[in-house]
LUMPA-997967 format. One record per residue (C-alpha): residue number from 1; residue in three letters; x, y, z. Coordinates in steps of 0.1 Angstrom, whole numbers, plus 5000, padded with zeros to 4 digits. Layout:
N
{NUM, ALA, {X, Y, Z}}
...
END
This chain:
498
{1, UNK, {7305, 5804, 3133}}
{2, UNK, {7300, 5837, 3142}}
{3, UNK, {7309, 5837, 3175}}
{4, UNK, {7345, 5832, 3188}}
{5, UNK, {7363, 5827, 3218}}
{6, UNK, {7383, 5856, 3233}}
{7, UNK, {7416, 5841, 3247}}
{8, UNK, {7439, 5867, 3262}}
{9, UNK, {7478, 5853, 3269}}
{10, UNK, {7506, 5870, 3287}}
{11, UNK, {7541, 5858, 3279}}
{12, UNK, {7569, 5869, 3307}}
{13, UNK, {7599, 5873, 3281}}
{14, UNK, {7625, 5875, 3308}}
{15, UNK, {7622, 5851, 3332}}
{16, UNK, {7637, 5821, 3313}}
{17, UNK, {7627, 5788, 3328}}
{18, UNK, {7645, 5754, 3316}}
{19, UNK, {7659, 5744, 3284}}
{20, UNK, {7637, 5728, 3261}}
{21, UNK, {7661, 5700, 3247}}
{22, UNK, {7659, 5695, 3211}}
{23, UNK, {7660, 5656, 3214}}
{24, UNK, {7625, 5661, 3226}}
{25, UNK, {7617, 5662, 3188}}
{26, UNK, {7634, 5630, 3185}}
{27, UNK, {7622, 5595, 3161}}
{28, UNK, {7615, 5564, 3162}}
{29, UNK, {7620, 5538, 3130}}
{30, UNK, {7613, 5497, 3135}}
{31, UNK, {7614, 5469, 3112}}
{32, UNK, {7579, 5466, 3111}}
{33, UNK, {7552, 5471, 3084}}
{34, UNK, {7564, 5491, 3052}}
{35, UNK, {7587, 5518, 3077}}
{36, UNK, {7618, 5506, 3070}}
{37, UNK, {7611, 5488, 3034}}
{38, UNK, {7605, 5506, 3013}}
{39, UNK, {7598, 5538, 3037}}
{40, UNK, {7642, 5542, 3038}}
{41, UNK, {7652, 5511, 3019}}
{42, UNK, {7647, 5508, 2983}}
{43, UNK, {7674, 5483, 2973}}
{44, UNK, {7679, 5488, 2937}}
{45, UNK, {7644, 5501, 2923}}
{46, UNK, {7648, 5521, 2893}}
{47, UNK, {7616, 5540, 2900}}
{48, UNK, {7624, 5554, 2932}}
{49, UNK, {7654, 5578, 2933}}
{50, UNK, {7673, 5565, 2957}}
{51, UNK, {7716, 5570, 2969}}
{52, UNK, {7724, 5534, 2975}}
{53, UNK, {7695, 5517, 2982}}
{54, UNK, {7683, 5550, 3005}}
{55, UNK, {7652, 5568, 2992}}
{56, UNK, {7661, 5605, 2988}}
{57, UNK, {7628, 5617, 2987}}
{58, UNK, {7624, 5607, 3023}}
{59, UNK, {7657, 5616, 3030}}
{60, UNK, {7648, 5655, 3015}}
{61, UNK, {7618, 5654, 3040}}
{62, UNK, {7630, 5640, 3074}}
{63, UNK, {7662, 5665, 3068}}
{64, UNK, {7644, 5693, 3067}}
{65, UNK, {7627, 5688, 3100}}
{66, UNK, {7661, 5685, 3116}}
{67, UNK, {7650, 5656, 3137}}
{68, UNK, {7677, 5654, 3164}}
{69, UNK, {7676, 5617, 3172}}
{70, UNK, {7665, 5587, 3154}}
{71, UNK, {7657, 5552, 3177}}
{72, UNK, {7662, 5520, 3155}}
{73, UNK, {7660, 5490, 3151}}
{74, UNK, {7630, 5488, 3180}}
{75, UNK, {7608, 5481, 3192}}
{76, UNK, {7604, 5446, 3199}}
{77, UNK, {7624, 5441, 3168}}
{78, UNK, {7648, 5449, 3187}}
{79, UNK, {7648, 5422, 3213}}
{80, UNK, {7651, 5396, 3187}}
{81, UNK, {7674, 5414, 3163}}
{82, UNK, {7712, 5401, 3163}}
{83, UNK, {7731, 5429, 3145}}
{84, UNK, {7756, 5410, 3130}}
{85, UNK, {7730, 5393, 3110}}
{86, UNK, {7728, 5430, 3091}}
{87, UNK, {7764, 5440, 3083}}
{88, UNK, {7792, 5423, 3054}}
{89, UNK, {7783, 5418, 3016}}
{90, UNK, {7740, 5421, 3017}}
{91, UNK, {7740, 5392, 2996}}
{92, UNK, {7756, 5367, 3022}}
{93, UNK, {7732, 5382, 3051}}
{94, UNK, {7710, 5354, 3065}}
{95, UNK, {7672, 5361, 3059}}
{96, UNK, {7651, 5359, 3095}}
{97, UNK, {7619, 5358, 3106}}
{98, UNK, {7602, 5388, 3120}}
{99, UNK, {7594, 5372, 3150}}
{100, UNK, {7567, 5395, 3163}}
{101, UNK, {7556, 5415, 3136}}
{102, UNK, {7552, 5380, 3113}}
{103, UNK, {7573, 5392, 3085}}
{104, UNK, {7607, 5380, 3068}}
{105, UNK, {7635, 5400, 3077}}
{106, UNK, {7662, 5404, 3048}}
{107, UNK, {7689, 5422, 3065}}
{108, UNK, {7695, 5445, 3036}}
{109, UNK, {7691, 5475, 3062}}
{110, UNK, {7712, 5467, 3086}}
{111, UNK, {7742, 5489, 3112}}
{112, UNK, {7757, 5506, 3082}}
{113, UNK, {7731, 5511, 3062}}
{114, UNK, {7715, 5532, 3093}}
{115, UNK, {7740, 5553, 3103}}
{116, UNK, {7746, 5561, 3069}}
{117, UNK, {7708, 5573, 3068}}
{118, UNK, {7716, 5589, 3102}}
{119, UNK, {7740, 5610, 3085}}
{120, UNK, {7723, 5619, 3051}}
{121, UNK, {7692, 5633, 3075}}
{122, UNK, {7713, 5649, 3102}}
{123, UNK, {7704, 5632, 3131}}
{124, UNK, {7719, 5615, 3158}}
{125, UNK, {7717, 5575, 3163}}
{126, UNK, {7700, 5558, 3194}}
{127, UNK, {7706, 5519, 3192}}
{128, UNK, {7687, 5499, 3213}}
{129, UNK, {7704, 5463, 3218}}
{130, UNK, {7692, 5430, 3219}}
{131, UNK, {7682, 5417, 3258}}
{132, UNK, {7654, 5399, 3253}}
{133, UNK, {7670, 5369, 3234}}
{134, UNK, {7709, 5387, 3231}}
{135, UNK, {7738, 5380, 3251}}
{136, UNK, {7759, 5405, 3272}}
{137, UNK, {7789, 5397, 3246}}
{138, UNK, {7766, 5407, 3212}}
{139, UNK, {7756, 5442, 3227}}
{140, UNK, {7791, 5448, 3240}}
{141, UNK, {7805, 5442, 3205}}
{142, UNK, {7779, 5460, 3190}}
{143, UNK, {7791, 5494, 3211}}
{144, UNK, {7829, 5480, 3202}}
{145, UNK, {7822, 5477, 3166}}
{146, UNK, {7804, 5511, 3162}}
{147, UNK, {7828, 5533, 3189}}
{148, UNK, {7861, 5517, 3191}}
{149, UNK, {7896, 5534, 3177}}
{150, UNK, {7917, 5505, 3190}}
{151, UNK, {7927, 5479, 3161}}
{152, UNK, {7908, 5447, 3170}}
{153, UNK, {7892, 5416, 3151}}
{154, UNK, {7854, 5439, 3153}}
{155, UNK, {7871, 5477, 3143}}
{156, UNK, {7888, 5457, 3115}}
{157, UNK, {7857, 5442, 3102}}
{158, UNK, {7841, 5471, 3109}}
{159, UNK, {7865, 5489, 3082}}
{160, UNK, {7865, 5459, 3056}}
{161, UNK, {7828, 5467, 3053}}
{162, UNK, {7835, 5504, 3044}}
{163, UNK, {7839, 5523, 3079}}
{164, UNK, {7872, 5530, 3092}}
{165, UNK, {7861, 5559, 3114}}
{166, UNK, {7843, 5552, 3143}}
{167, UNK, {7810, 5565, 3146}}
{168, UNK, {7809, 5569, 3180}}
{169, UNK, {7771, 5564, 3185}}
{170, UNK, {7761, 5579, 3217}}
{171, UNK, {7729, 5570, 3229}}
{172, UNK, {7722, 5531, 3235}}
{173, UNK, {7688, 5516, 3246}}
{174, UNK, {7691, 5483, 3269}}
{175, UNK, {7665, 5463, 3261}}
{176, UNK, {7626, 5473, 3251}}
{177, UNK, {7596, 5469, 3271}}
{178, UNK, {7616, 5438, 3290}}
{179, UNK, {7586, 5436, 3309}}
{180, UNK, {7557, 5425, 3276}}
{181, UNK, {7575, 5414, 3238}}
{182, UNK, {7612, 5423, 3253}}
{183, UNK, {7607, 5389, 3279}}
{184, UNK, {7582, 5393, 3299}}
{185, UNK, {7601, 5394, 3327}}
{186, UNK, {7598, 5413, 3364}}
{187, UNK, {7616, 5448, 3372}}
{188, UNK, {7633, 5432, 3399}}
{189, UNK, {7646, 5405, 3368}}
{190, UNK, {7654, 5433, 3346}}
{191, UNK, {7676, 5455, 3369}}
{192, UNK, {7698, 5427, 3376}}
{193, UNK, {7701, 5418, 3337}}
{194, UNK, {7702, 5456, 3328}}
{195, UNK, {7734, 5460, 3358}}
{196, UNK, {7751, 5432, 3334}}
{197, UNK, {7750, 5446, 3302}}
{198, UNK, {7757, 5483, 3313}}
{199, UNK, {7789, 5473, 3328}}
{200, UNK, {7803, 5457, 3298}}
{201, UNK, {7788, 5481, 3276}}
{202, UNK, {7801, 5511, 3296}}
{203, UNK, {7831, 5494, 3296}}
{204, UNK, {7839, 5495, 3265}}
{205, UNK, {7832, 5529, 3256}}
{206, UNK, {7828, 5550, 3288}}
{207, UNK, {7816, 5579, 3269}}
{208, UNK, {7782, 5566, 3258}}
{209, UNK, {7749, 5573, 3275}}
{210, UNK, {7727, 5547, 3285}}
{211, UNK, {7689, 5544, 3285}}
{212, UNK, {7670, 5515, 3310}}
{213, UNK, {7632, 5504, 3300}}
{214, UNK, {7610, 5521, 3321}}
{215, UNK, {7570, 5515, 3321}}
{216, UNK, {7542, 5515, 3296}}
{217, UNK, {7509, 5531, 3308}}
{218, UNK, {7494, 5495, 3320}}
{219, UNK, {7523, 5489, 3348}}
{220, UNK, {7529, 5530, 3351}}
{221, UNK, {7518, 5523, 3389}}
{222, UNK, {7548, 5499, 3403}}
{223, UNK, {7573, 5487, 3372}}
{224, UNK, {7595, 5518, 3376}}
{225, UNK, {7597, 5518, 3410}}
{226, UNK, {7607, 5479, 3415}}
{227, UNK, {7632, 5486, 3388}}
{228, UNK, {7651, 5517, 3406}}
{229, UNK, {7644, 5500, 3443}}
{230, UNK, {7662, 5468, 3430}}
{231, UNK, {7690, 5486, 3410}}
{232, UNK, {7700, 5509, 3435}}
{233, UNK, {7700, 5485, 3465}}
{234, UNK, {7735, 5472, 3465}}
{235, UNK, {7749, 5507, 3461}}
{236, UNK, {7762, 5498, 3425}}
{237, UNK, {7765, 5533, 3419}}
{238, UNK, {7798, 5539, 3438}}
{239, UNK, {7816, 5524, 3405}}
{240, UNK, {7798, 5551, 3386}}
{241, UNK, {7765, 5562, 3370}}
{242, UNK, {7747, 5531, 3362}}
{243, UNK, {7723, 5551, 3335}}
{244, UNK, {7714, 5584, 3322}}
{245, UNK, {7680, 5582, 3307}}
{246, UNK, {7649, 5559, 3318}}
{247, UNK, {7621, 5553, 3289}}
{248, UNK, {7587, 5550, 3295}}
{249, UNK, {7564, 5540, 3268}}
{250, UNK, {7527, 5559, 3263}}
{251, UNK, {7503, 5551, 3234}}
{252, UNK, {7469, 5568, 3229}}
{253, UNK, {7440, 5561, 3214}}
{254, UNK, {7440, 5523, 3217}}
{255, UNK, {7398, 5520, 3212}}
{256, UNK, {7393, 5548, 3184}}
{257, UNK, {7392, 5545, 3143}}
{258, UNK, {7417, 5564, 3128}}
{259, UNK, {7391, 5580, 3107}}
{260, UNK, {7351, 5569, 3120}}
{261, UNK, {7357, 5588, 3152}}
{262, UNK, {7328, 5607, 3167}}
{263, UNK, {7334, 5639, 3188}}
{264, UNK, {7331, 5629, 3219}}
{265, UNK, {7357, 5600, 3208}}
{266, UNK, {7382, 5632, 3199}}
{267, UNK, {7374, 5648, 3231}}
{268, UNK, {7381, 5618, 3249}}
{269, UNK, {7409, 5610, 3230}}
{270, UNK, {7423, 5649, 3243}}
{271, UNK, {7412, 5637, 3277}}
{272, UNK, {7437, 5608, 3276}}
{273, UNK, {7466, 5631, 3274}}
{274, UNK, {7459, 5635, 3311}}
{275, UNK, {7465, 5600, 3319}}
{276, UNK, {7501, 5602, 3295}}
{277, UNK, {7508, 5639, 3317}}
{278, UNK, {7503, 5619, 3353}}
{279, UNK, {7528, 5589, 3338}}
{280, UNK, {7554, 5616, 3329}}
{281, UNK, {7552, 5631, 3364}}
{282, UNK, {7554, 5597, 3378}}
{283, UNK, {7583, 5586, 3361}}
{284, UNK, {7600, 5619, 3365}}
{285, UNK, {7593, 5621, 3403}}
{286, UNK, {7616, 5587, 3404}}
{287, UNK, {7643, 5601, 3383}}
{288, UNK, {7648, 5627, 3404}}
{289, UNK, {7644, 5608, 3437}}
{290, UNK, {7673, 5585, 3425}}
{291, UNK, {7696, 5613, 3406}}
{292, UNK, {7728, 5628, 3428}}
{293, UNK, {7746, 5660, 3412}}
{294, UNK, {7771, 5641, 3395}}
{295, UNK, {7749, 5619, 3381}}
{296, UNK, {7718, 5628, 3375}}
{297, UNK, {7689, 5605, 3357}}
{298, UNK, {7663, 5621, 3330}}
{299, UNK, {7634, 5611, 3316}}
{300, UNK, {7631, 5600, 3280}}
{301, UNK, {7594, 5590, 3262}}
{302, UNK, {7609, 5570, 3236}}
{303, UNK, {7578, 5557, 3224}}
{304, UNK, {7545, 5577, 3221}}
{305, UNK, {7518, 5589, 3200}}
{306, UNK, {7485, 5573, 3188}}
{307, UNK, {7475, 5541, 3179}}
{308, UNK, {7442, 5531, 3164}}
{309, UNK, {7421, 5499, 3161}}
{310, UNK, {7429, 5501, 3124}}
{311, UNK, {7470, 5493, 3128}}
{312, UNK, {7474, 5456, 3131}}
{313, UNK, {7501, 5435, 3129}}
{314, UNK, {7484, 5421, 3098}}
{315, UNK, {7491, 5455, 3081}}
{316, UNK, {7524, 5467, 3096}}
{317, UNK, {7502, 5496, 3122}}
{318, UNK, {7491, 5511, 3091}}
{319, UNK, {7469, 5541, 3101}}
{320, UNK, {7458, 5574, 3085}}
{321, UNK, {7470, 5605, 3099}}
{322, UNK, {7442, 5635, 3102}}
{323, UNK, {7441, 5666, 3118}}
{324, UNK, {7429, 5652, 3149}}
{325, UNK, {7466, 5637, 3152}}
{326, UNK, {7478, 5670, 3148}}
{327, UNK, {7463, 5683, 3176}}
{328, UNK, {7474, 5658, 3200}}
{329, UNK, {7511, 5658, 3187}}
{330, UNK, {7510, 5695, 3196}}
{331, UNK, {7490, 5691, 3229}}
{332, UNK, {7516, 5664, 3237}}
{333, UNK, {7548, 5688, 3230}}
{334, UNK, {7531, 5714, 3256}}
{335, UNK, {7531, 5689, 3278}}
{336, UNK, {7567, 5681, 3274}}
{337, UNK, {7577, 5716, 3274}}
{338, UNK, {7561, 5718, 3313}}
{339, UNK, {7585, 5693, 3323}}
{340, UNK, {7612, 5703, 3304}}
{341, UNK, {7637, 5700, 3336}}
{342, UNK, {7629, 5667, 3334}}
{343, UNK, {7623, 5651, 3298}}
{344, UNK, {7653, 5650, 3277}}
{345, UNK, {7642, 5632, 3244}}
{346, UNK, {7607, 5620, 3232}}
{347, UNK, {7607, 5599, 3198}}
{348, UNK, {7569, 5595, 3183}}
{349, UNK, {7562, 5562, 3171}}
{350, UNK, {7569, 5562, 3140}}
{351, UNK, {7590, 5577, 3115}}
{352, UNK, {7576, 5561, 3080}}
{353, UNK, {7540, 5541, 3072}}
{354, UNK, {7537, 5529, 3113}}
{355, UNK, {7510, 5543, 3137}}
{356, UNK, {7516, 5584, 3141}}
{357, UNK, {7538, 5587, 3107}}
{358, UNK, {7553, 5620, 3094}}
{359, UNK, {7555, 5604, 3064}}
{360, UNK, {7531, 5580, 3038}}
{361, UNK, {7540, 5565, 3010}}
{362, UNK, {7531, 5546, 2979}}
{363, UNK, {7554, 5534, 2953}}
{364, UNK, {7574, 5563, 2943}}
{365, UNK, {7548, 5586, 2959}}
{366, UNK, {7551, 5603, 2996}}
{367, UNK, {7532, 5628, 3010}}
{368, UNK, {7538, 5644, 3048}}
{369, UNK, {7509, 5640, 3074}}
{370, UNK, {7501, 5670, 3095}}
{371, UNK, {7521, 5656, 3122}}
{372, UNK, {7547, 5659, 3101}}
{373, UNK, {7536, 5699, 3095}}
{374, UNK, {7536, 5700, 3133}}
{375, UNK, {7568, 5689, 3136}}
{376, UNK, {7576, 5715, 3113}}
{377, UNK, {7561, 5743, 3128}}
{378, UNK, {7577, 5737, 3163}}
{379, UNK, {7617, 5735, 3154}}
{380, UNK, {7619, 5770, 3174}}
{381, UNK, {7614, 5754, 3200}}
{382, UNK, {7641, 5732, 3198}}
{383, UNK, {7673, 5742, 3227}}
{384, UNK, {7649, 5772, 3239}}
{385, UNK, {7644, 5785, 3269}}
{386, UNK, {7611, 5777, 3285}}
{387, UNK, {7592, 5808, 3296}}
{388, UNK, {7558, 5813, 3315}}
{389, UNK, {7531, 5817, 3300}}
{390, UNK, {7497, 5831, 3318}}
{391, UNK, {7465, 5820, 3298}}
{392, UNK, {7431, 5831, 3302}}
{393, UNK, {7405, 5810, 3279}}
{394, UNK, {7373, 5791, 3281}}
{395, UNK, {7374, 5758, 3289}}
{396, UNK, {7371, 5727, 3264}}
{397, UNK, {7339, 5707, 3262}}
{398, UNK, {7338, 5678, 3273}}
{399, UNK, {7368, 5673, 3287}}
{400, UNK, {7370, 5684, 3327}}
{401, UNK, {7399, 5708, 3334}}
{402, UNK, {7415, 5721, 3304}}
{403, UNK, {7415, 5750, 3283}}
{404, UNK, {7399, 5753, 3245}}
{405, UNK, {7433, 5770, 3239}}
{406, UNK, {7466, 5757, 3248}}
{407, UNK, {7499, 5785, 3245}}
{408, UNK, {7536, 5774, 3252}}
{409, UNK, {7565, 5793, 3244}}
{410, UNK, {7603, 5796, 3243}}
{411, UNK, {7626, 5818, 3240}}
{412, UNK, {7663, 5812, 3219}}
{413, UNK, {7696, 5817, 3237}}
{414, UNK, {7707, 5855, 3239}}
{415, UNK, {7695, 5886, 3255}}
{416, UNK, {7677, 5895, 3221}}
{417, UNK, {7667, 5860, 3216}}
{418, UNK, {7643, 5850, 3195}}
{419, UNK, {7604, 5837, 3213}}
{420, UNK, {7588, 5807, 3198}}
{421, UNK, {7552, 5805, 3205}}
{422, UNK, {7533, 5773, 3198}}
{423, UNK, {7495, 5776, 3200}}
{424, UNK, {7465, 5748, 3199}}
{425, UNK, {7427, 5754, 3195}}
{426, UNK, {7417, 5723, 3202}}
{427, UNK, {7374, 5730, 3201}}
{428, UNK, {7359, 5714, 3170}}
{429, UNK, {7338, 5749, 3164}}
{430, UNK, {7347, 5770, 3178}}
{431, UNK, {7374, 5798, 3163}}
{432, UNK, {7393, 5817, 3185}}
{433, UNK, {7407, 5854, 3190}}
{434, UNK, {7439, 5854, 3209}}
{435, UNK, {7457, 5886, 3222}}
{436, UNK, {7490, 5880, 3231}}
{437, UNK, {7506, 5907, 3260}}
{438, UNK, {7547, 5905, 3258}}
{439, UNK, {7552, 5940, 3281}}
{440, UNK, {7572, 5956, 3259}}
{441, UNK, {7568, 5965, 3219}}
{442, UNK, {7571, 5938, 3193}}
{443, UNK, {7592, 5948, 3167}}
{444, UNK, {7586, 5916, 3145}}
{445, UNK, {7557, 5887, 3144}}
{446, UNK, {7555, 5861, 3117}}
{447, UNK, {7529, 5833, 3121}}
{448, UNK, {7523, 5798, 3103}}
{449, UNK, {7490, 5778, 3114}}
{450, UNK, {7477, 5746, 3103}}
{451, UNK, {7442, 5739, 3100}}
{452, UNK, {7416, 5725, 3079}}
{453, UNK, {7381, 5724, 3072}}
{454, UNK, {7375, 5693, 3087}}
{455, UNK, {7391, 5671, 3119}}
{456, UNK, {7394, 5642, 3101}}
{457, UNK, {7409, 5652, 3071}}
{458, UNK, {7445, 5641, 3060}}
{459, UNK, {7471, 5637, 3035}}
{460, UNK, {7478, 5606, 3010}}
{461, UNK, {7502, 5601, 2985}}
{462, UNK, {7476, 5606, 2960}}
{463, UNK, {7463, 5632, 2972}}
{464, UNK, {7494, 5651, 2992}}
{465, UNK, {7487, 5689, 2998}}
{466, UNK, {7450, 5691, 3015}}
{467, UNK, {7464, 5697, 3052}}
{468, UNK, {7493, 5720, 3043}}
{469, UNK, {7508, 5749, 3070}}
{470, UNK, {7502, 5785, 3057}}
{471, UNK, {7513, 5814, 3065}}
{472, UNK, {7487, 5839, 3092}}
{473, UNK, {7479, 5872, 3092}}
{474, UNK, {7494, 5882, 3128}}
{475, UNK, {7487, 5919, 3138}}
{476, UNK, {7511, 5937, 3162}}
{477, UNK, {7489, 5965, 3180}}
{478, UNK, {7501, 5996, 3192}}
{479, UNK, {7496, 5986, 3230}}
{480, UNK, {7527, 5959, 3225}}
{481, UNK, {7496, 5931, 3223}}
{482, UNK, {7495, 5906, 3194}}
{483, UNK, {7463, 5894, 3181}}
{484, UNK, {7458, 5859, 3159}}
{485, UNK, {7427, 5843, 3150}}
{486, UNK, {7423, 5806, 3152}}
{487, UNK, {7402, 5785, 3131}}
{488, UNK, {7387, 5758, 3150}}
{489, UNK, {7410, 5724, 3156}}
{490, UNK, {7442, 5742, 3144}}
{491, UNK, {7476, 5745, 3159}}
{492, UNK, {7497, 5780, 3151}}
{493, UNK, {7534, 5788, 3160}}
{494, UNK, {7545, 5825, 3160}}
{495, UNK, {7581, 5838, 3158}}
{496, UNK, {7587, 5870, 3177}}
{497, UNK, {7609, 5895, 3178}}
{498, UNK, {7610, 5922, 3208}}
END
């Protein structure tokens, strides 16, 4: 350990590239496994303080990450869920089966119940609505129901069951993966379904954005493509924009253990965010192909993150979350950040005990995962301004093409605004000395960096505080450089002040 890799980094404070969006530090919470109950819902447990059924110790840790956007209630949940099933007195809701994650469904967390949570965390709702097995009519009165100011039979249910304001959700998914658990059906099939139930939807509430299912990384290569050739066709677009957003879905990891990985499984697992970078750039290169300046089409990632052999169905995509996740939630964000003139929301699957969770829990205990910590370290990134970033470091073993350490950075609106910088040294031994050249004098650095002795350790409810952020020693030198040293797998973020 005695050696360490010199990394130099020039940031070019002025030349402000595209905006960041915040919503690319979005969510994603299904009714599957223990996310939703008891990760949110509590009911009326005495041992788990709780506002209404809503567990505030979950609420106290989501809110403080600001998490801009939350996606419920899938998933493929979604594509069997009728919502009406889940609002009116909770005891007269019908009990359902959990069709694909082989579960009973009380309906105790249903419309309401959500955007109350929405509200108590501070983020905004993304519904996705039922195509699979749903009817035009349902999803149009579920936008009606939640959006509407006119008196009708659905705003005045809506108020008997304790909302008279509309909430005026804005962001609604049409369908998920349409083309596996969502129906199985083709791209061409979908675009004429989704044409139906944008119309009426869009109809009425004009102001709401829309979101088509794009491809998963196994149909990357033609699903997409179909989909926009198909929808676009008859010129549908001269009676408006047909949809904002398209979402693609990328999962990683899908061979490894969550916690009996080797090395060379880690530096593989790195290697696959290659595959997840060339289905971004695919998908965006579509986007932009079909977008006009007055209505212009962005990508959204509304499912990603890791998923290892250990999350089943059998145990609701339980997994444990190390510091090898970590690293690729952080490698993933750079990744975003390049294509930031594309990408206007990503939400990591998921929010609460599911595959990449920020948080665990266990009764009445929680702890956060260190994705949850990276999360954390990366809110000033959020609305930034991306700027570039030069790097010069030696390479990664094992994995062809890419660096040992990774740099991003942003910069907050204003002339004197604020630079976020957001570093990963991703080599499993090697530390790492990073100077870091702005042009000009710093007149304020303050660091934060994650790290641990070991790749695969992690957090439990038990055992809550053994991958924690700390603050870094971060020396401004008299030539304007920065310097910060790196402990092997660890990702910093520096604030800056010029």
């Amino acid at each position: 350990m005695n050696q360490m890799n010199q990394v130099h980094v020039r940031v070019h404070p002025h030349v402000r590239g595209p905006k960041v969006e915040r919503f690319v530090y979005s969510q994603f919470a299904e009714h599957l496994g223990r996310c939703i109950y008891p990760g949110i819902w509590v009911g009326d447990r005495k041992d788990i303080p709780n506002d209404g059924g809503i567990r505030l110790d979950v609420v106290e840790a989501l809110k403080a990450l600001e998490i801009p956007a939350l996606r419920w209630p899938g998933g493929c949940f979604a594509d069997n869920y009728h919502w009406m099933d889940g609002i009116g007195p909770r005891e007269q809701r019908p009990k359902r089966h959990n069709l694909w994650w082989k579960q009973s469904e009380s309906n105790a967390f249903g419309t309401h119940e959500f955007l109350r949570f929405c509200e108590m965390i501070g983020t905004e709702p993304y519904i996705c609505v039922n195509v699979g097995s749903g009817t035009v009519e349902e999803a149009r009165s579920w936008v009606e129901y939640c959006n509407c100011v006119e008196e009708t039979h659905l705003t005045q249910l809506r108020a008997q069951n304790g909302a008279p304001t509309p909430w005026k959700v804005r962001f609604w998914g049409v369908g998920n993966e349409l083309w596996g658990c969502g129906g199985r059906m083709r791209p061409d099939q979908y675009a004429d379904l989704f044409c139906q139930f944008a119309n009426f939807m869009r109809r009425t509430d004009p102001t709401i954005e829309l979101i088509a299912c794009g491809s998963s990384s196994r149909n990357m290569e033609y699903w997409n493509e179909i989909f926009f050739e198909r929808l676009f066709s008859y010129r549908l677009h001269h009676w408006g924009p047909l949809f904002e957003y398209l979402a693609i879905h990328h999962y990683l990891g899908r061979t490894l253990s969550d916690l009996n990985f080797t090395d060379d499984d880690y530096y593989g697992l790195i290697g696959e965010l290659d595959q997840l970078r060339k289905h971004v750039e695919k998908a965006a290169a579509l986007c932009r192909a079909y977008s006009t300046p007055d209505a212009p089409i962005r990508l959204i990632i509304d499912e990603w993150g890791t998923w290892y052999v250990e999350a089943v169905t059998e145990n609701g995509l339980y997994q444990q979350n190390t510091m090898m996740d970590a690293i690729v939630a952080a490698l993933g964000f750079h990744l975003y950040h390049d294509y930031a003139e594309d990408i206007f929301m990503t939400n990591m699957a998921q929010t609460i005990n599911v595959l990449q969770a920020l948080i665990l829990t266990k009764g009445p205990k929680v702890c956060k995962t260190p994705t949850y910590h990276v999360f954390d370290l990366f809110k000033g990134h959020k609305d930034g301004q991306r700027l570039p970033v030069d790097v010069s470091s030696p390479p990664l073993p094992r994995v062809e093409g890419r660096a040992a350490v990774s740099v991003s950075a942003t910069r907050a609106p204003g002339e004197k605004g604020q630079i976020t910088i957001s570093l990963v040294n991703a080599h499993l031994e090697m530390p790492a000395s990073v100077a870091i050249e702005f042009g000009q004098p710093v007149t304020r650095v303050d660091g934060r960096i994650l790290s641990s002795d070991a790749v695969r350790d992690h957090n439990t409810p038990d055992e809550p505080e053994r991958v924690v952020p700390r603050d870094c020693k971060v020396t401004p030198n008299v030539d304007g450089t920065v310097t910060i040293d790196l402990p092997p797998h660890s990702v910093a973020a520096l604030t800056v002040s010029l």
